[in-house]
C-alpha positions as CSV (number, residue, x, y, z in Angstrom):
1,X,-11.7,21.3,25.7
2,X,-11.0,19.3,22.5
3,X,-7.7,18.1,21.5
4,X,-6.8,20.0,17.9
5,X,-5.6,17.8,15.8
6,X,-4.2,17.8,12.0
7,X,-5.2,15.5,9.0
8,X,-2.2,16.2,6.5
9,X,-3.4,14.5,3.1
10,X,-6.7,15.5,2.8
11,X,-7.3,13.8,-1.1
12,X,-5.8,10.3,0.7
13,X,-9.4,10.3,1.7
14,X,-12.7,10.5,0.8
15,X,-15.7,11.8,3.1
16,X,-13.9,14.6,4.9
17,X,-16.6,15.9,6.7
18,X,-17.9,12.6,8.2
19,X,-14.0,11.9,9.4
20,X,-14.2,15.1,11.2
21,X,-17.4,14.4,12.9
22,X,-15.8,11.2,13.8
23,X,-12.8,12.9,15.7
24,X,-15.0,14.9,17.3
25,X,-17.3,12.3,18.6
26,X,-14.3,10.9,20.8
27,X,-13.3,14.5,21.3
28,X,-10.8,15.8,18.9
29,X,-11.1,19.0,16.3
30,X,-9.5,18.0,13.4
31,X,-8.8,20.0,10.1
32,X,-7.5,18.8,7.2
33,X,-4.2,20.0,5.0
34,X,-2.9,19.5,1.8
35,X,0.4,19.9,-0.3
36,X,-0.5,22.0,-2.9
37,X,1.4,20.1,-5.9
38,X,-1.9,17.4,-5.2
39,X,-4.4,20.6,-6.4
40,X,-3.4,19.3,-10.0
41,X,-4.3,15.8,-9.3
42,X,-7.5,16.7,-7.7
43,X,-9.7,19.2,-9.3
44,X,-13.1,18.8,-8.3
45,X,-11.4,19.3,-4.6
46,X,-9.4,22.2,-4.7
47,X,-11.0,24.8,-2.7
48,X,-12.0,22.5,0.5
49,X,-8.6,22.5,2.1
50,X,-6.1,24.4,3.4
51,X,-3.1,24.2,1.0
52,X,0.4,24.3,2.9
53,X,3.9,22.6,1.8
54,X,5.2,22.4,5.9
55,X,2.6,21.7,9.1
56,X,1.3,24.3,11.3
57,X,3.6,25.2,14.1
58,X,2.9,23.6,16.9
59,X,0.3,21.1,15.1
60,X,-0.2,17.7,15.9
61,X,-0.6,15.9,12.8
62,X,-1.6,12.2,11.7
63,X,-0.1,11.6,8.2
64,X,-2.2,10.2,5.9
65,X,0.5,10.3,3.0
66,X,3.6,9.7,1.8
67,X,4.6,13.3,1.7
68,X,3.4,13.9,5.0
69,X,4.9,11.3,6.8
70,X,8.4,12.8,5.6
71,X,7.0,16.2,7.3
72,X,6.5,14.3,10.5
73,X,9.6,13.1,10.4
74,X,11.7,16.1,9.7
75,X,9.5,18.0,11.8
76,X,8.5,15.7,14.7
77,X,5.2,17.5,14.8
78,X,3.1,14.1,14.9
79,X,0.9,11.6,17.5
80,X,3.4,8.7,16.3
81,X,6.5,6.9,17.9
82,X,9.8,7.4,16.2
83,X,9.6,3.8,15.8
84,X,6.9,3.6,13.6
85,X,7.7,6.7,11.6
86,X,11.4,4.7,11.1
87,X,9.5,1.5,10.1
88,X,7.2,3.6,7.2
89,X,10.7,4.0,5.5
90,X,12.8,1.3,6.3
91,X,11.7,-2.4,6.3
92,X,14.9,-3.8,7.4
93,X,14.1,-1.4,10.3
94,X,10.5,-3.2,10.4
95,X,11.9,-6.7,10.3
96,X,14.2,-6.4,12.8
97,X,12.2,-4.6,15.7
98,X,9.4,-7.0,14.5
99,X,11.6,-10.4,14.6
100,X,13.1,-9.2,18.1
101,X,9.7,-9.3,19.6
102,X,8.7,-12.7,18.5
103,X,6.8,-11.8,15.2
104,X,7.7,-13.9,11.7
105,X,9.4,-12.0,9.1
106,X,10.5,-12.7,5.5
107,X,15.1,-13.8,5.5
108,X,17.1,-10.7,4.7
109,X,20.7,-11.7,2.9
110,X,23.4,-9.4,3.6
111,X,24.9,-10.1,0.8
112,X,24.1,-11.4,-2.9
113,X,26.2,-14.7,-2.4
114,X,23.4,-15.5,0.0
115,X,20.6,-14.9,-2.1
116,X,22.0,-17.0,-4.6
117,X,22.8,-20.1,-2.3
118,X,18.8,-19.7,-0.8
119,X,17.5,-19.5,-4.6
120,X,19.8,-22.6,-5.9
121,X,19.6,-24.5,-3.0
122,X,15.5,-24.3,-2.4
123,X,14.6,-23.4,-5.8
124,X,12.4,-20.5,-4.2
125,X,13.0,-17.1,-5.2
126,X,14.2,-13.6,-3.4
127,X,12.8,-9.9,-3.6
128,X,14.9,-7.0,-4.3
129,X,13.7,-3.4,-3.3
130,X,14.9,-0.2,-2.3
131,X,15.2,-0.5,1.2
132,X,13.5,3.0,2.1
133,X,11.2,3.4,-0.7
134,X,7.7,2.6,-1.6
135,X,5.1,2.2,-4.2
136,X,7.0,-0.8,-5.8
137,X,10.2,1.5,-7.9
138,X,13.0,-0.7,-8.5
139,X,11.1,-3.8,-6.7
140,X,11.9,-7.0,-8.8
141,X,11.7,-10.7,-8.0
142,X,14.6,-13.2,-9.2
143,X,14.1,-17.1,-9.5
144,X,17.1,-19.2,-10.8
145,X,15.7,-17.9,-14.7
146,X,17.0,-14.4,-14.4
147,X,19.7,-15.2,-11.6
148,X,22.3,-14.1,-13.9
149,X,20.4,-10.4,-13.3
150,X,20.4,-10.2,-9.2
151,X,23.8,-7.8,-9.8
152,X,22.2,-5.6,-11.9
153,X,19.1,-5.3,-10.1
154,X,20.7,-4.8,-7.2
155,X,22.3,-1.8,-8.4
156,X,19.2,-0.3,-9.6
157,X,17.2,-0.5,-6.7
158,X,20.6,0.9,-4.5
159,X,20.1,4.2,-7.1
160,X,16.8,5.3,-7.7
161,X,16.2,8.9,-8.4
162,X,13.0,10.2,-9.5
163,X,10.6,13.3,-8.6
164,X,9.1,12.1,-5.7
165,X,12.2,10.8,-3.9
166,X,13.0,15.1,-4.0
167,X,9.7,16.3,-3.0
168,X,9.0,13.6,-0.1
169,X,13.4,14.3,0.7
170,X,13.5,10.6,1.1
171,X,17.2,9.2,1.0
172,X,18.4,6.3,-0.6
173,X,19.5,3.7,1.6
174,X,20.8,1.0,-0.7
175,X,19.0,-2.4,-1.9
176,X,17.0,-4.7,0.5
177,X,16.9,-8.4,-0.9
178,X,15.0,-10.8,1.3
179,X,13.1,-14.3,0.3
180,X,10.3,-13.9,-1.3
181,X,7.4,-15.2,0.8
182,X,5.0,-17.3,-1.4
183,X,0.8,-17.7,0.0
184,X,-1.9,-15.7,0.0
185,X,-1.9,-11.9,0.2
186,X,-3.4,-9.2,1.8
187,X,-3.4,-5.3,2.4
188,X,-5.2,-3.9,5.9
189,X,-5.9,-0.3,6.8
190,X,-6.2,0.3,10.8
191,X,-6.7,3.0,13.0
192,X,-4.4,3.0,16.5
193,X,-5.8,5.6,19.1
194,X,-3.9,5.5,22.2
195,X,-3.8,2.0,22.6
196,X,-7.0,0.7,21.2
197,X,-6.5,-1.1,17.9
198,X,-9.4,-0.8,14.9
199,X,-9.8,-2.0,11.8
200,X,-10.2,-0.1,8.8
201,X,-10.4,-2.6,6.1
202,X,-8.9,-6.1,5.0
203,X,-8.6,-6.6,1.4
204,X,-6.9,-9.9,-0.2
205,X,-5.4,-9.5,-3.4
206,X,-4.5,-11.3,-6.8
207,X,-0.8,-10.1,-7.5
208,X,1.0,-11.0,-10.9
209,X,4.2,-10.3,-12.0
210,X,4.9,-7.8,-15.4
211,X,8.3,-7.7,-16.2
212,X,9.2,-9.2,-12.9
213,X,7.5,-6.5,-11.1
214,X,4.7,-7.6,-8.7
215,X,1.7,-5.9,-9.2
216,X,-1.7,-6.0,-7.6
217,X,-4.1,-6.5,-10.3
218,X,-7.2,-7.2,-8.1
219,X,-8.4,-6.3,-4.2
220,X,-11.3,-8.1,-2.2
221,X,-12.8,-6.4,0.9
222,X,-12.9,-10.1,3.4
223,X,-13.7,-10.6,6.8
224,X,-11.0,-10.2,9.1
225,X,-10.9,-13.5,11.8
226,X,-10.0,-12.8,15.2
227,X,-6.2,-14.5,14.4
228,X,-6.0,-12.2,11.6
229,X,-6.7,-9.1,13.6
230,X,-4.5,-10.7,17.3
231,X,-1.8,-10.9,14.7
232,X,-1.6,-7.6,13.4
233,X,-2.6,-6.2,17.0
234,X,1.0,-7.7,18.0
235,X,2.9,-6.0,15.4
236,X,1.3,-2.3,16.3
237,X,2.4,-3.2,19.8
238,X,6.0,-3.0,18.8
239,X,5.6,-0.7,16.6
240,X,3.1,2.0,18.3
241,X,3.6,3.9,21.8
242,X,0.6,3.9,25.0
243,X,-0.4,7.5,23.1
244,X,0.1,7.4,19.8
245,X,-2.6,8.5,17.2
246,X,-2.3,6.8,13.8
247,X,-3.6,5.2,10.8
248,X,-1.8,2.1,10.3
249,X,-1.3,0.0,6.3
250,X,-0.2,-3.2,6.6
251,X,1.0,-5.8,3.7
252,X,1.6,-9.3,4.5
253,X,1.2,-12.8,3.5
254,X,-0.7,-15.7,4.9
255,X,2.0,-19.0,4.6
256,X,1.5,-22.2,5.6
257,X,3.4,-22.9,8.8
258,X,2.7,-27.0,8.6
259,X,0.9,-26.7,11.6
260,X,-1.4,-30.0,12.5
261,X,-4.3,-28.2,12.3
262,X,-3.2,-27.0,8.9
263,X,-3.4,-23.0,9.8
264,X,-1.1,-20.8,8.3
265,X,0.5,-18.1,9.9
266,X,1.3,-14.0,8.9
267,X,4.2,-12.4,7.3
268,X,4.7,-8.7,7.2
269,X,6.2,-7.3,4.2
270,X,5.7,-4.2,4.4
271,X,4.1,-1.2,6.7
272,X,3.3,2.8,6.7
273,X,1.9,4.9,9.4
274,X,-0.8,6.3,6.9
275,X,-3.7,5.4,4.9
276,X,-3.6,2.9,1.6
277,X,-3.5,4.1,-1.2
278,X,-5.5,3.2,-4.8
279,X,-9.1,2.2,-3.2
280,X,-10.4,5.6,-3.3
281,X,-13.2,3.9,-6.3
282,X,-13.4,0.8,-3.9
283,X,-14.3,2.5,-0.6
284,X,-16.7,5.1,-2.5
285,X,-19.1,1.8,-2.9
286,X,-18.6,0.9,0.9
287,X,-22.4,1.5,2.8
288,X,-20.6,4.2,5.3
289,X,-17.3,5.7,5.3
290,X,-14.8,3.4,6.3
291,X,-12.2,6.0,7.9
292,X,-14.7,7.8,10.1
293,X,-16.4,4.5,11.1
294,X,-12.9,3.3,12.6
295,X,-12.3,6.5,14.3
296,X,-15.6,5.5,16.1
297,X,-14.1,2.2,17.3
298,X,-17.3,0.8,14.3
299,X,-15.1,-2.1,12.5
300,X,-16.2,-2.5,8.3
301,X,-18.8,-5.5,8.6
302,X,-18.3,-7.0,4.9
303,X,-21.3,-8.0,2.7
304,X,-21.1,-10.9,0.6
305,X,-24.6,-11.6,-0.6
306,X,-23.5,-11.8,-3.9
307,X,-19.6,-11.7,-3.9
308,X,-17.1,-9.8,-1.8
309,X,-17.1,-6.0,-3.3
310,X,-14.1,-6.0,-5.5
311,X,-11.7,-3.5,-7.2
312,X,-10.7,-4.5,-11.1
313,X,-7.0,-2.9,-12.0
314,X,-6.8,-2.8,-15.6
315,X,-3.0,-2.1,-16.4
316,X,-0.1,-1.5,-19.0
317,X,1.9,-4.5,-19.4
318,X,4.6,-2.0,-20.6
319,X,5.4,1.7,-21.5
320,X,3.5,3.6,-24.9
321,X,0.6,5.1,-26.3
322,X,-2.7,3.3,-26.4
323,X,-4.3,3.1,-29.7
324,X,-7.2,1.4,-29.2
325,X,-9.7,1.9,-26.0
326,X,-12.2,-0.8,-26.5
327,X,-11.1,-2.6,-23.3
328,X,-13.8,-4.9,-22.7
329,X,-14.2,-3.9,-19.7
330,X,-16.2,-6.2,-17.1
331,X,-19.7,-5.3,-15.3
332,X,-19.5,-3.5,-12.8
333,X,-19.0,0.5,-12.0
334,X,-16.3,2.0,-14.3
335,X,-13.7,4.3,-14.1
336,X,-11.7,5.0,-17.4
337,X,-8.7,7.3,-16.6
338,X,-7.0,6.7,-20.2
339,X,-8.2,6.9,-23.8
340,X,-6.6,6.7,-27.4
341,X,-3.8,8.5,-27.7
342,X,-2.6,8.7,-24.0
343,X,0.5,7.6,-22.7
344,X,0.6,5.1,-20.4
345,X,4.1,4.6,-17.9
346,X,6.1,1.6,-17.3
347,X,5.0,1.7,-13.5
348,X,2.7,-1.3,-12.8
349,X,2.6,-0.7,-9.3
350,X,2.1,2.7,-9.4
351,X,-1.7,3.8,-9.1
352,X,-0.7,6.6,-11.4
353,X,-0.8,3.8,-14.3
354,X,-4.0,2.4,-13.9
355,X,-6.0,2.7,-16.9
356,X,-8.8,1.6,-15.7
357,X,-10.8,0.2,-12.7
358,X,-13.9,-1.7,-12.2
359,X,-15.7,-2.5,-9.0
360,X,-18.2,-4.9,-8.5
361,X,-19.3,-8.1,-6.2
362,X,-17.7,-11.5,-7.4
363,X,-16.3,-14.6,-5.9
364,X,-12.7,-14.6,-4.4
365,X,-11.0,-14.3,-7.2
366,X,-7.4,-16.2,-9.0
367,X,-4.5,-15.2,-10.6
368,X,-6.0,-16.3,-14.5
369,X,-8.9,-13.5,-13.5
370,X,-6.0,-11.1,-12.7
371,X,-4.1,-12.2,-16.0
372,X,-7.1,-11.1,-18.0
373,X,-7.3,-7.4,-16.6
374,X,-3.6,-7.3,-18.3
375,X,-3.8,-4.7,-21.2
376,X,-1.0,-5.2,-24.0
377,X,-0.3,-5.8,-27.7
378,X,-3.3,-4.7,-30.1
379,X,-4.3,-2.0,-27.5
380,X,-0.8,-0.5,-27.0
381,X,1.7,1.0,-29.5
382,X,4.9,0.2,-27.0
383,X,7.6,2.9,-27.4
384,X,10.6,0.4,-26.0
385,X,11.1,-3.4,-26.5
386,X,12.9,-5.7,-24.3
């Protein structure tokens, strides 16, 4: 008899029917859900699911989203630890279980004194988020040229209130400031299925900062070395029980560790026991689908004949109305989501103000590539000035 399982956060996907042959395969019948405020989002998809605000009862459910994951943990109807489900939303939580079991984690100051001894004293620079929030609200760096801010900003990432905070009933738990870990960085989808460990997808990507908010401008599907994968293997260990079923995101940075051999070593930063979000254009390029391949135990093999496949952000430097939509937009496959006359939100981490994306093979790309996917003055009729 197969297990019955439930995919909650069906449009966090693409290729539904090929992720449910996949469970299948290793012996699970899964069905997919959605919430219905997505329908509006998702047009073209409407009528494949079943549309339900609260999980079956007595359903076993993977969250693939945000949303979901709250459901799983209000509800406990899910294949994943409380562990992990308390490490989606808190990442002191995550450093702490993580730094307890060996693994490297970025400094957390308990208080601002702290941060502003570590930022005079090594002329590096801290991060302050909400500490059980995510897609980047309230997330701001501060270097010694906006130290006289860290109050402020403090404040406003201990009191965010917006929409989804009420619809996912997320509570605020205050501001998180930790260092901010400078080196290379990278996003990875996995798929834990009672024990076994694969991998989804590894992207590295070209963050800059608008406004003091990082943002990721530009993702790179790269191979994955065996450290890479051993590494993040180690943090699902702590994280995940023996059974669990799960998707798994991962952000971290690669940092120098002045090793001999000049290797660096991994830094989490943050985690989710879901899918990543924003690479729907990106993974509708991939040769097979990447989800049900995983599910499999198949691992993405990248292909770099001529460049790694690449996802293009083109965003807002600030809030307004665009006025002109001659973007000059590179090669590649396009997607336009905004046009003259459109508003365009002050949310540069948010996928929500993307206006457009292009995907395409090129070299590993830098920070001045990222800097001109920027879209500003000229284009953009900015309703407030700072």
């Amino acid at each position: 008899m197969s297990e019955k399982i439930i995919l909650a956060g069906a449009s966090s996907v693409i290729g539904h029917e090929k992720i449910i042959e996949a469970f299948s395969s290793i012996g699970m019948e899964a069905t997919f859900i959605e919430a219905p405020f997505v329908k509006k989002y998702f047009k073209d998809i409407s009528n494949k699911f079943n549309y339900t605000e609260i999980l079956p009862p007595d359903a076993i459910a993977i969250p693939l989203s945000e949303y979901w994951i709250s459901q799983c943990i209000k509800t406990r109807q899910c294949a994943i630890s409380e562990k992990a489900l308390k490490a989606s939303r808190s990442k002191k939580y995550l450093y702490e279980i993580l730094s307890v079991n060996g693994n490297k984690v970025p400094e957390i100051f308990d208080c601002i004194a702290d941060a502003r001894n570590f930022i005079l004293n090594t002329n590096g620079k801290v991060i302050v988020k909400p500490e059980g929030l995510f897609s980047g609200y309230a997330v701001k760096t501060v270097g010694k040229e906006n130290l006289n801010d860290i109050e402020q900003l403090v404040l406003k990432a201990s009191d965010v209130h917006n929409n989804a905070i009420k619809l996912f009933e997320i509570k605020s738990k205050g501001a998180l400031v930790t260092e901010l870990i400078s080196g290379d960085e990278y996003s990875a989808d996995l798929f834990f299925c009672k024990g076994k460990l694969t991998l989804v997808r590894l992207s590295k990507k070209v963050v800059v900062e608008i406004h003091g908010t990082p943002c990721t401008v530009i993702c790179q599907l790269v191979p994955c070395s065996e450290s890479f994968f051993e590494q993040m293997s180690k943090w699902c260990n702590v994280l995940f029980d023996d059974g669990d079923i799960s998707f798994v995101q991962f952000d971290f940075i690669e940092r120098s560790c002045g090793g001999a051999d000049g290797a660096g070593c991994l830094v989490p930063i943050d985690f989710a026991c879901r899918v990543g979000g924003g690479m729907a254009e990106l993974f509708g390029e991939c040769d097979s689908n990447v989800y049900a391949d995983a599910v499999v135990g198949k691992q993405y093999q990248v292909r770099a004949s001529n460049g790694y496949l690449t996802q293009l952000n083109y965003v807002p430097t600030k809030s307004g109305i665009i006025e002109r939509d001659d973007y000059n937009l590179a090669e590649g496959k396009q997607f336009i989501y905004k046009h003259k006359g459109d508003f365009v939100p002050e949310s540069p981490s948010s996928v929500a103000s993307r206006i457009a994306v292009v995907i395409k093979e090129a070299p590993l790309a830098t920070v001045k590539d990222a800097e001109e996917l920027l879209i500003g003055e000229g284009r953009i009729r900015f309703w407030k000035k700072k």
